[in-house]
KOLDOSE-736487 format. One record per residue (C-alpha): residue in one letter; z, y, x negated. Coordinates in steps of 0.2 Angstrom, whole numbers, padded with zeros to 4 digits, always signed. Example, Ala and Ser with C-alpha at 12.3 -4.5 7.8 and 13.67 -1.06 7.14 Angstrom:
REM residues 2
A+0039-0022-0062/S+0036-0005-0068/
//
This chain:
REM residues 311
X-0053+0067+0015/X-0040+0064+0026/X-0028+0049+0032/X-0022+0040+0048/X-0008+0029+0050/X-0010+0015+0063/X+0009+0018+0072/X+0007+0013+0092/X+0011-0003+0091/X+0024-0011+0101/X+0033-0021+0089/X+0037-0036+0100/X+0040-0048+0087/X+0052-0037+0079/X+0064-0037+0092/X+0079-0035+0095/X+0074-0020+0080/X+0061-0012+0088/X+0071-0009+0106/X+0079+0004+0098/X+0066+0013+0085/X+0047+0010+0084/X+0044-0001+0070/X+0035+0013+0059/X+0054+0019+0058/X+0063+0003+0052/X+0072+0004+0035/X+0066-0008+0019/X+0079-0003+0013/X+0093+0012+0018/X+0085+0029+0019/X+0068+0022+0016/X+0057+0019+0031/X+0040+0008+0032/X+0033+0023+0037/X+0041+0034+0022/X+0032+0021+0012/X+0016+0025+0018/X+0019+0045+0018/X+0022+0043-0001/X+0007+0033-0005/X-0004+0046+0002/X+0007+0060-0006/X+0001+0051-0022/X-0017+0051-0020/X-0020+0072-0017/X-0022+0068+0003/X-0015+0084+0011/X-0017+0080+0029/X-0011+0064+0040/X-0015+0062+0059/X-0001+0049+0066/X-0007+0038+0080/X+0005+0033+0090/X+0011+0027+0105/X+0028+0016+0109/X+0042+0028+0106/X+0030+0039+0097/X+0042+0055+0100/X+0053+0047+0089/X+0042+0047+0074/X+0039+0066+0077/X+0056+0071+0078/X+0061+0062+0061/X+0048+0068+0052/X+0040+0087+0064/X+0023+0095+0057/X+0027+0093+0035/X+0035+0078+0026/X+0032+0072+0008/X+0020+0086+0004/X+0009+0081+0018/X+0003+0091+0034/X+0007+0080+0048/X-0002+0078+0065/X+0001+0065+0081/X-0010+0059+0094/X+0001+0050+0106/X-0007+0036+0117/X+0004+0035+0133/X+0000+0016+0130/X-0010+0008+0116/X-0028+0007+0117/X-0032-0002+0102/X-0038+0004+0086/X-0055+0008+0091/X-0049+0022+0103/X-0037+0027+0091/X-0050+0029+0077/X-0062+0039+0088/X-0048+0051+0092/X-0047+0057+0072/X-0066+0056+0070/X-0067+0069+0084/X-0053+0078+0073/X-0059+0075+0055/X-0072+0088+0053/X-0084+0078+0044/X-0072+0072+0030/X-0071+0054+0025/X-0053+0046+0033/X-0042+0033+0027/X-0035+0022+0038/X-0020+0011+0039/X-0009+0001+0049/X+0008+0006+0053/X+0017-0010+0048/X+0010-0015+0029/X+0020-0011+0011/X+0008-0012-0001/X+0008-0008-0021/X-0010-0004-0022/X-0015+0010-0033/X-0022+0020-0018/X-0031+0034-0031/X-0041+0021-0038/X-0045+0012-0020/X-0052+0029-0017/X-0061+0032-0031/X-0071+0015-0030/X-0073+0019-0012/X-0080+0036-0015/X-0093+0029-0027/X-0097+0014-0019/X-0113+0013-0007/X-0104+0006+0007/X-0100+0016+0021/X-0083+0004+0026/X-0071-0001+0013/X-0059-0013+0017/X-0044-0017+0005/X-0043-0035+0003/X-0030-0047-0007/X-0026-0067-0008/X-0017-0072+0006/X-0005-0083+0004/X-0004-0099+0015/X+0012-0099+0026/X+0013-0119+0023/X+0015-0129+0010/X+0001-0137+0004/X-0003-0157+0001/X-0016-0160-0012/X-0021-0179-0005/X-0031-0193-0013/X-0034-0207-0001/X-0020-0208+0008/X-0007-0204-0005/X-0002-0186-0009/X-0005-0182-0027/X+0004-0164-0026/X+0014-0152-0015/X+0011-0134-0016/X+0026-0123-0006/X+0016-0108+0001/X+0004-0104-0013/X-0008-0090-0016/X-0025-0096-0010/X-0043-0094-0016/X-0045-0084-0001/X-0045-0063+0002/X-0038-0056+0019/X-0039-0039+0025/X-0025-0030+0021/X-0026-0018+0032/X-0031+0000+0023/X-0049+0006+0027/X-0058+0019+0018/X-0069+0027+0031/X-0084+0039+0026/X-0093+0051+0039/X-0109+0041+0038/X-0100+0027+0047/X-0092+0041+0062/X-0111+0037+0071/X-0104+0018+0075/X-0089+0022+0079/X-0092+0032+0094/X-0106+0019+0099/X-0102+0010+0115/X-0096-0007+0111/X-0087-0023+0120/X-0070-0023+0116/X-0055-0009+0108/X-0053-0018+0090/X-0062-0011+0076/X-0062-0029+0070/X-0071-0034+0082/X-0084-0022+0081/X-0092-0010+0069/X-0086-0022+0055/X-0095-0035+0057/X-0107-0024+0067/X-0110-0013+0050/X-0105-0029+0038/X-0122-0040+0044/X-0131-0025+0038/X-0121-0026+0021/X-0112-0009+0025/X-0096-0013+0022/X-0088-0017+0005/X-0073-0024+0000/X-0060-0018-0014/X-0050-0033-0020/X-0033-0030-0029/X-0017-0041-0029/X-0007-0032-0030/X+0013-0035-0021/X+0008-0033-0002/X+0015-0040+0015/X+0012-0037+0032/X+0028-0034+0041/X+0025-0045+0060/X+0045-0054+0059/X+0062-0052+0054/X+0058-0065+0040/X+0044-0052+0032/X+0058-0037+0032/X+0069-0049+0025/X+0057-0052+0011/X+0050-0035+0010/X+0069-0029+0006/X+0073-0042-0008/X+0056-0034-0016/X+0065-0017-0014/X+0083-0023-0019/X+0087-0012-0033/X+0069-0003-0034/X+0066+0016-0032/X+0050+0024-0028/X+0044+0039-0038/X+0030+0050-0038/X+0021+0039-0053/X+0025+0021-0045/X+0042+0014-0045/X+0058+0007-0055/X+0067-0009-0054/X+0083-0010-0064/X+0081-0030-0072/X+0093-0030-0079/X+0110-0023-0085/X+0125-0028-0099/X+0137-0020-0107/X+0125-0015-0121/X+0108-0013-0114/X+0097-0010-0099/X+0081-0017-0094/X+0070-0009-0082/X+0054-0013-0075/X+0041+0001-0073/X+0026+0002-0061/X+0015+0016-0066/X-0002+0020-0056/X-0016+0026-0067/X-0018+0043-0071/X+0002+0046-0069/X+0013+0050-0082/X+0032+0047-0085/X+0044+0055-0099/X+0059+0046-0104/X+0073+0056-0108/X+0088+0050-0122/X+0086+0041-0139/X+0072+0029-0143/X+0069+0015-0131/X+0058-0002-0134/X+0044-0005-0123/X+0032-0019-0118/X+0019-0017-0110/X+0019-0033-0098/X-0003-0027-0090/X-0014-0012-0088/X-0015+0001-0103/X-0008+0016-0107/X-0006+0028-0120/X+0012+0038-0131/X+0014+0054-0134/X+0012+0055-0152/X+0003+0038-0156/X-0012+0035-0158/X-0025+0023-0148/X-0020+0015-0131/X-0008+0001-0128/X-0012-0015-0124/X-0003-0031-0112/X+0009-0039-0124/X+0013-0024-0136/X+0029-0019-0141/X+0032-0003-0145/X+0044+0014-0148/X+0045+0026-0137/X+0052+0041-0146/X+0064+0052-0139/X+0057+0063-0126/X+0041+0052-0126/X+0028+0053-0114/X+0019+0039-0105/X+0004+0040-0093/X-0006+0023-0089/X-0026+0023-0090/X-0025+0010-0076/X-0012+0004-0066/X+0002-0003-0080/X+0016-0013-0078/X+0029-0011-0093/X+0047-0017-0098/X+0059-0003-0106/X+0076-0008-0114/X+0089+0005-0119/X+0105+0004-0126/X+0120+0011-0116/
//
C-alpha cells in the first residue's frame, strides 16, 4: 500500500497566497503546512512511501521537503502543466507495483481516522472507496409553509454525503484506470464507470473536514487549529486555562495510546471508547474517571476526551 497526494493544482482562487507558494505549502497555522497535514496523516496509518503529484511551482514542494519527511519516503512526479487527476493517477499505477494506493487531494484538512478508513476499505468488496461526509450547505436555509417562512437555518449540516476527496484505490481497479476514456477527471470516469456496476463503496465519517478553495476556508481552517497541536496519536487543544486548572481536549485515533505524566488528572470521556492502565473494563461516552499518575490511555475507536488538571 502506498499514498498519493493530489498537489498540481494552480491555486487560483487562493491568490494573492498562492503567487508566491503552491497552495500545498500554505500554513494553517505557523510552521504547519496543508501539506504537513497530510504527511502526518499517512505517517499515522503505517504508509512508508508517498508519490507527490505535482505541477504549479512543484519544485518548491521538493525543496521544503527532498526525498524523507515525517517518516515517510517521498517521491514527485512533476507535470509541466496539470493534466487532471486521471493522468496523474495512471502515473503512480505505472509505479505502484501492484499494491493498493490511497489517494488524496492536495487541498483537504480532515480528522478522519485514516487507519480505520483503511481497514474498512481493505475488507470491503469494493474495488474504489471513497471517503464521504455531510456537507454542509454554504446558505442559510428557509424552512417555508405556504408562503411564510417557518424557520431559518444559517449553513447547516445537511442529510447529504459529499466526497471528501480521499480514495482507497486497490490493484483490481488499475485495469480501468488505464482504459481509454473521454475526459482527464477521475470523476468523471471510472467512478461512475465502476459505481453502475456497484464497485465502488463509500466510507462515511463526520468527522471535522474542510476543503480549502478561498481565503475564507483558511481562515476557518486556522480557528480550528488556534491553540491545537497535532501528535502522533491525534491532537490537543488547550480549552481552557485559569489560575487553578487546565482543560484540555484530546482526540485520539484508535489503536493509539497516550500517557499522561504528573499527578492524578479527571477525565471525561466526551465519545468512542477506550481503556486505563490499571482499570478494568473499557470507558464509555459520558464517564468520568481518574487517571492515575503515569496512566496510560489508548482508544478502541476514535475517542474524543476532556482532561482537567490542577496547576
Amino acid at each position: 500500500m502506498i499514498g498519493a497526494i493530489l498537489a498540481g493544482g494552480y491555486g487560483k482562487r487562493m491568490k494573492p497566497l498562492t503567487d508566491k507558494v503552491p497552495k500545498a505549502l500554505i500554513e494553517i497555522k505557523k510552521g504547519l503546512t496543508i501539506l504537513d497535514r497530510q504527511l502526518l496523516d499517512f505517517s499515522r496509518c503505517g504508509i512508508k512511501k508517498v508519490f507527490i503529484l505535482s505541477s504549479y511551482m512543484g519544485e518548491e514542494i521538493e525543496k521544503k521537503y527532498g526525498s524523507s519527511s515525517y517518516g515517510l519516503e517521498l517521491h514527485y512526479l512533476k507535470e509541466e502543466k496539470p493534466m487532471g487527476k486521471l493522468f496523474s493517477l495512471r502515473n503512480v499505477v505505472e509505479r505502484a507495483n501492484g499494491e493498493d494506493i490511497v489517494l488524496r487531494n492536495g487541498d483537504t484538512i480532515s480528522d478522519i481516522d485514516m487507519g480505520e478508513f483503511i481497514e474498512f476499505s481493505q475488507i470491503s468488496k469494493y474495488d474504489i472507496v471513497i471517503y464521504s461526509t455531510k456537507m454542509r450547505s454554504p446558505y442559510g436555509i428557509v424552512n417555508i409553509s405556504g408562503d411564510t417562512v417557518t424557520d431559518f437555518v444559517e449553513k447547516p449540516i445537511l442529510d447529504i454525503y459529499m466526497n471528501a476527496g480521499i480514495y482507497y484505490i486497490k490493484a483490481t481497479a488499475f485495469e480501468f484506470v488505464n482504459m481509454e476514456h473521454r475526459g482527464n477527471e477521475i470523476e468523471s470516469t471510472i467512478f461512475p464507470m465502476l459505481a453502475a456496476e456497484g464497485r465502488v463503496g463509500a466510507y462515511k465519517d463526520d468527522a471535522y473536514w474542510i476543503g480549502i478553495d478561498s481565503e475564507k476556508d483558511l481562515e476557518d481552517a486556522r480557528k480550528h487549529y488556534q491553540g491545537r497541536e497535532d501528535q502522533e496519536y491525534g491532537s490537543v487543544v488547550q480549552v481552557y486555562r485559569g489560575s487553578s486548572i487546565e482543560i484540555a481536549s484530546y482526540l485520539i485515533f484508535k489503536g493509539k495510546s497516550i500517557v499522561f505524566p504528573g499527578g492524578e488528572l479527571v477525565m471525561r470521556l466526551v465519545s468512542g471508547e477506550a481503556t486505563i492502565s490499571g482499570r478494568g473494563g473499557s470507558i464509555l461516552p459520558g464517564e468520568v474517571v481518574i487517571i492515575p499518575k503515569g496512566g496510560t490511555l489508548r482508544a478502541l475507536t476514535r475517542t474524543t476526551v476532556e482532561v482537567t488538571r490542577a496547576l
